[in-house]
C-alpha positions in Angstrom: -5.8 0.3 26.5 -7.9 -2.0 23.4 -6.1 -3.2 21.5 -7.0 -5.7 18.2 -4.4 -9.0 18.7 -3.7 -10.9 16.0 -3.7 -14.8 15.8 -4.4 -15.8 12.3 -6.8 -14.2 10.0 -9.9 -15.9 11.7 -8.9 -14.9 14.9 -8.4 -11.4 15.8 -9.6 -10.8 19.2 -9.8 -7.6 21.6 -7.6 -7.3 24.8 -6.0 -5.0 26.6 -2.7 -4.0 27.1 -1.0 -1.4 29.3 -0.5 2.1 27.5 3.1 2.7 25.9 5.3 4.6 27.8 7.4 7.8 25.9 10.7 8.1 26.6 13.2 11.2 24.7 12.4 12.0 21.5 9.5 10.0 21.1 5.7 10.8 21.2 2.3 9.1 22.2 -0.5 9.1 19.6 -4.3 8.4 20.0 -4.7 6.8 17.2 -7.8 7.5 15.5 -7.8 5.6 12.1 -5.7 2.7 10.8 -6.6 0.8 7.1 -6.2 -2.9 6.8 -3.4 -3.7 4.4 -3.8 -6.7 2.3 -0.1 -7.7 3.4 -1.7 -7.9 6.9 -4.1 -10.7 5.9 -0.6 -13.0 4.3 -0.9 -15.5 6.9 2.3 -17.2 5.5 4.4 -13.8 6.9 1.8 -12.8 9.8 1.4 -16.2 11.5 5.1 -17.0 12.4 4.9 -13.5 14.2 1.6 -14.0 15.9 0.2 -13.1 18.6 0.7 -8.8 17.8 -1.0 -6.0 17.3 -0.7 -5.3 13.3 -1.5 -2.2 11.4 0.9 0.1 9.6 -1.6 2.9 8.6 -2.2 5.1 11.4 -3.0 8.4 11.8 -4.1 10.3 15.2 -3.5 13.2 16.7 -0.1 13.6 19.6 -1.3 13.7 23.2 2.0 13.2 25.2 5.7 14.3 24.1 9.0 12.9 25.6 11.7 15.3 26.6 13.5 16.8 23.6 10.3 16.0 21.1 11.0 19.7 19.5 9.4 19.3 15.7 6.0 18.1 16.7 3.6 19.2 19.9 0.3 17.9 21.9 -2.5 18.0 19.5 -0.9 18.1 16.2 -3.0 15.6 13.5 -0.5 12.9 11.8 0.7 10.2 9.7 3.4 8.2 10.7 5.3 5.6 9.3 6.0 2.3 10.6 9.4 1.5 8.6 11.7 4.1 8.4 14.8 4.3 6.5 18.6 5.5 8.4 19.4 7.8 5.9 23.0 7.1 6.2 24.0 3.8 4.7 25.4 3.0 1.4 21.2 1.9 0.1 19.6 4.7 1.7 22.8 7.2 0.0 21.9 5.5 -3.5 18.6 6.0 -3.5 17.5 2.5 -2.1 15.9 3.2 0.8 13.5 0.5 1.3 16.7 -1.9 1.2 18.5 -0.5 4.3 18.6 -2.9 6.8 17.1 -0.7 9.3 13.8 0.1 7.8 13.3 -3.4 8.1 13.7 -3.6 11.9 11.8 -0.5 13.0 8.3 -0.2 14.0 5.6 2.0 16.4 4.6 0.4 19.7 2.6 -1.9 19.5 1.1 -1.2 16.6 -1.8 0.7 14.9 -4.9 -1.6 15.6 -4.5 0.6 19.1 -5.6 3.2 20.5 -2.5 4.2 21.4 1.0 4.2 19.9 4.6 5.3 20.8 6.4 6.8 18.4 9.8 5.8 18.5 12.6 8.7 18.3 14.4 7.6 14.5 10.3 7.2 13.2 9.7 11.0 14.8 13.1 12.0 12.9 12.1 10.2 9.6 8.4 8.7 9.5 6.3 11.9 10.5 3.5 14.1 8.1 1.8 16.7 9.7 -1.8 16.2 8.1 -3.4 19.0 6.3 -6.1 20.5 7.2 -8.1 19.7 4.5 -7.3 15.9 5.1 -9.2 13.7 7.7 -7.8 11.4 9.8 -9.2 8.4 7.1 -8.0 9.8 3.5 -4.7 9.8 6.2 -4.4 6.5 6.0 -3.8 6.2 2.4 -0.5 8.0 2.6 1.5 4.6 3.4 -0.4 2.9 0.8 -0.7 5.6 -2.2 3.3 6.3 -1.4 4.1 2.4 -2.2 2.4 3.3 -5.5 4.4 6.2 -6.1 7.6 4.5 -5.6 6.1 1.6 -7.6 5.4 3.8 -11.0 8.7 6.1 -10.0 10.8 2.8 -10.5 8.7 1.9 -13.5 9.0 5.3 -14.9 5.6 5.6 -16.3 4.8 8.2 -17.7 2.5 10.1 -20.3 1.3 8.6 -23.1 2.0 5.3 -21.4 -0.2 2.8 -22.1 -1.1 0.8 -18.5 -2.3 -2.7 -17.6 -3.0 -3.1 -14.1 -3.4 -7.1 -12.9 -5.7 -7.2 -10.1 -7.9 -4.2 -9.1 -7.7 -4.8 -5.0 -7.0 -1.4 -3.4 -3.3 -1.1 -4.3 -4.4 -2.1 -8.2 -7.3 0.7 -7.9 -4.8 3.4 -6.7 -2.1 2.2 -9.7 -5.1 2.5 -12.0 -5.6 6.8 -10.2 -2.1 7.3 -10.3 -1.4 6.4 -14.1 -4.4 8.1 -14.6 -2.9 11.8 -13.0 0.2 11.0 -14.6 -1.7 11.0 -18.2 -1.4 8.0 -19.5 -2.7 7.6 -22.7 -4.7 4.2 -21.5 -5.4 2.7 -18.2 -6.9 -1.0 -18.5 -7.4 -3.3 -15.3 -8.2 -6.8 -14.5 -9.5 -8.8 -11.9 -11.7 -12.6 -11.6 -13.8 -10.3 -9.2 -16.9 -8.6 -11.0 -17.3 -5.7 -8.3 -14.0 -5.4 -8.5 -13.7 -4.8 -12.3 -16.3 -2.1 -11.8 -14.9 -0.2 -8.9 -11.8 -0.5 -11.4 -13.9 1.7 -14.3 -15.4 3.7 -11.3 -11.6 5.4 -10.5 -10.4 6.1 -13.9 -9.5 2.3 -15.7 -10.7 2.6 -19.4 -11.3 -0.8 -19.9 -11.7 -3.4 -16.9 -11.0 -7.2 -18.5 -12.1 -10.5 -16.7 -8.4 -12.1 -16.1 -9.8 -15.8 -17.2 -10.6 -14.0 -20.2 -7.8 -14.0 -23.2 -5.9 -10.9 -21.5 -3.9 -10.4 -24.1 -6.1 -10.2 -26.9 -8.2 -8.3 -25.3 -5.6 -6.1 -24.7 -4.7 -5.8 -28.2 -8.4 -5.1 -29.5 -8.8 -2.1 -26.8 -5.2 -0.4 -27.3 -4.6 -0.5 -31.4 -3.5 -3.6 -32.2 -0.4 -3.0 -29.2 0.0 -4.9 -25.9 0.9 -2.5 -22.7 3.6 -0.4 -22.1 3.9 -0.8 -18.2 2.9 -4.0 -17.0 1.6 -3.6 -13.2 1.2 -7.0 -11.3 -0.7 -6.4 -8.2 -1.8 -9.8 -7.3 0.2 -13.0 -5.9 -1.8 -15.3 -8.0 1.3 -16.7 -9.8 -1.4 -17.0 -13.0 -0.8 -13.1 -13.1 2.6 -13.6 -13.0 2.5 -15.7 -16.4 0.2 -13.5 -17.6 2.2 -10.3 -17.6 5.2 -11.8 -19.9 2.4 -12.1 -22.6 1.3 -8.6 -21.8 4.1 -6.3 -22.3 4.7 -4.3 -25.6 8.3 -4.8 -26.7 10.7 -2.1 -25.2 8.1 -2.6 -22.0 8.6 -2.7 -18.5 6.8 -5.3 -16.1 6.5 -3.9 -12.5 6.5 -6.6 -10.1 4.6 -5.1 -7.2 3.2 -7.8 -5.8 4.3 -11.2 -5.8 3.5 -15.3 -5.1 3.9 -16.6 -1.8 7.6 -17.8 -0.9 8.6 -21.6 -2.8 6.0 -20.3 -5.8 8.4 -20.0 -9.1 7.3 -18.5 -12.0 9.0 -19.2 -15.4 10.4 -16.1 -17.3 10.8 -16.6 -21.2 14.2 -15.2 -20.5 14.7 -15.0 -24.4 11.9 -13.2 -25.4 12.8 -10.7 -23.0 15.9 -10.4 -24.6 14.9 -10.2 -27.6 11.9 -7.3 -27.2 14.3 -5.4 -24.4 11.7 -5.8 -21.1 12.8 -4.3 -18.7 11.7 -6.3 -15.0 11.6 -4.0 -12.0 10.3 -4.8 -8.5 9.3 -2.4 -5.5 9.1 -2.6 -1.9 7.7 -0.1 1.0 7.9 3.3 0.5 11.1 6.0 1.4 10.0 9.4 3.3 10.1 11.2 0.0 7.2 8.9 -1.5 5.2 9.8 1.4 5.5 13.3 1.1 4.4 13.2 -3.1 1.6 10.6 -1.9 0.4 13.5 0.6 0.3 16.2 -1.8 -1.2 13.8 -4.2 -4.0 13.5 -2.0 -4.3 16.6 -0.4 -4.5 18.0 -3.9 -7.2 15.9 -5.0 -5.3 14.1 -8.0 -5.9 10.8 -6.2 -9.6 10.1 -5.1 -8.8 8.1 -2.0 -12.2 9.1 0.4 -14.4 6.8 -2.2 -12.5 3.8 -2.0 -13.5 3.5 1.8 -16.0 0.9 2.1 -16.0 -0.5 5.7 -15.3 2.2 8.8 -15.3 -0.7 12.1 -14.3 -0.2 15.5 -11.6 -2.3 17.0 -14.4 -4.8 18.0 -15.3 -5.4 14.8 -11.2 -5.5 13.6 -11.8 -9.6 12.8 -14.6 -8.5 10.4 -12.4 -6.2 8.9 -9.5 -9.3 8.4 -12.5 -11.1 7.2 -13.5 -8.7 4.6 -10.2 -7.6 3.2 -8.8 -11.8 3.0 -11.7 -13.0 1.4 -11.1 -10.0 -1.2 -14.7 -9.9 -2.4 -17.2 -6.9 -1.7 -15.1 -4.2 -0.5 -12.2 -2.0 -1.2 -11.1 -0.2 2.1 -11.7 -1.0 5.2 -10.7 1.3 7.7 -10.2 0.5 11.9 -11.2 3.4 14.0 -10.2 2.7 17.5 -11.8 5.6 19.6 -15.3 4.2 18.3 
């Protein structure tokens, strides 16, 4: 079978490798689409594991079951999740699922830039959405993505009548600017150094889209009545953003740290003025089964417009186009692999 092997982010090249075998419990899926994450372009965690086949957002439809698959059948449309939580151990039992220590050793085979994938049996058991059927194959791939977001703004607790600053308007800034939006906050303002960006951010809901070399906070300030922001959403690595957040929260605030600098980068926290103003600092990883599942509905419902923000559908031919596009984070959003093409 094709598959799109990773070297670094200027060399993705097509090859073939032999099609996975299923064993019990486990399933083959044709994978038909599979979104470029932006954590798949971090050559400072990809490299080291290089050459693979990345991609974590697949959807496809089941074409071969191993003996004692019972849930699922040939020809059923799905999600499925890479990382999947045990379910048993004392984080998974306290809520922290994205900390158990085996979500962060399981995986599909070999992974979703392919047109195949085998489904290990604990991701049939714990990974799996049955795709509705008013939900193609593409707004599919969002549910990994969207259900990081969800966890993300669960942890946060935002809420209605929040006011929301999103740093950096990439794809996982443009669905924190949706989601704050369905969950009625009062304002939703975004920033970016990217002007197409800033404008795809007022396209899907943001109220106000500020240039981040501008004075954020100000700016802030003059848009939301003299306050700064109640939830704090920091969805870039640039450790600038990072700075930039500690001058942006409203006292009694929360700063979500959901994504971060590269590794060795510190950040200094004005560890008193926290104290003082009570800011709260949370951090999310991943998502747990049950964020998937409120991602899904979120979508399938229509509260999060996901089917806009594709920009780029490429086959796996074009899959080092598609690294291309999503590292040098300038004209496009989403960009989708489909590898029957």
């Amino acid at each position: 079978m094709r598959v799109a092997m990773y070297y670094n982010n200027r060399d993705v090249r097509l090859e073939e490798l032999p099609k996975p075998k299923v064993g019990a419990d486990e399933f083959l899926m044709k994978v038909m689409a599979c979104g470029i994450c932006g954590s798949d372009v971090l050559e400072w965690y990809r490299v080291k594991k290089a050459p693979r086949v990345l991609g974590h957002e697949a959807t496809g439809e089941i074409v071969e079951v191993g003996e004692g698959t019972m849930r699922y059948k040939v020809g059923d449309r799905v999600f499925v999740s890479h990382h999947v939580p045990c379910g048993n151990c004392r984080y998974c039992e306290r809520g922290n699922e994205t900390a158990c220590e085996t979500l962060h050793t399981t995986n599909y085979d070999p992974g979703g830039f392919a047109e195949y994938i085998r489904v290990p049996a604990l991701n049939v058991k714990r990974g799996v959405c049955i795709l509705p059927d008013n939900m193609s194959f593409e707004e599919g791939t969002f549910i990994e993505p969207l259900g990081c977001v969800v966890r993300g703004q669960r942890l946060a607790n935002v809420k209605h009548g929040d006011t929301v600053l999103v740093l950096g308007s990439g794809i996982s800034g443009l669905l924190h600017v949706q989601l704050g939006r369905a969950k009625g906050a009062k304002r939703v303002i975004a920033t970016d150094i990217n002007e197409y960006r800033l404008n795809a951010a007022k396209r899907f809901g943001a109220d106000a889209a500020i240039h981040a070399k501008e004075d954020v906070p100000e700016r802030l300030r003059q848009i939301n009545e003299g306050r700064l922001a109640d939830r704090v959403i920091v969805c870039t690595g640039a450790p600038q953003a990072s700075q930039q957040a500690s001058k942006c929260v409203e006292r009694g605030g929360t700063i979500l740290f959901f994504a971060v600098p590269s590794p060795g980068v510190d950040v200094p926290i004005p560890l008193i003025d926290y104290w003082r103003d009570e800011i709260t600092i949370k951090t999310s990883y991943a998502a747990a089964p049950g964020d998937l599942k409120d991602s899904m509905r979120l979508i399938s419902e229509g509260k999060v417009n996901v089917r806009d923000m594709i920009t780029h559908r490429l086959s796996l031919k074009e899959a080092g186009l598609g690294f291309k596009l999503v590292a040098e984070a300038g004209e496009s959003i989403k960009v989708i692999i489909e590898p029957q093409r």
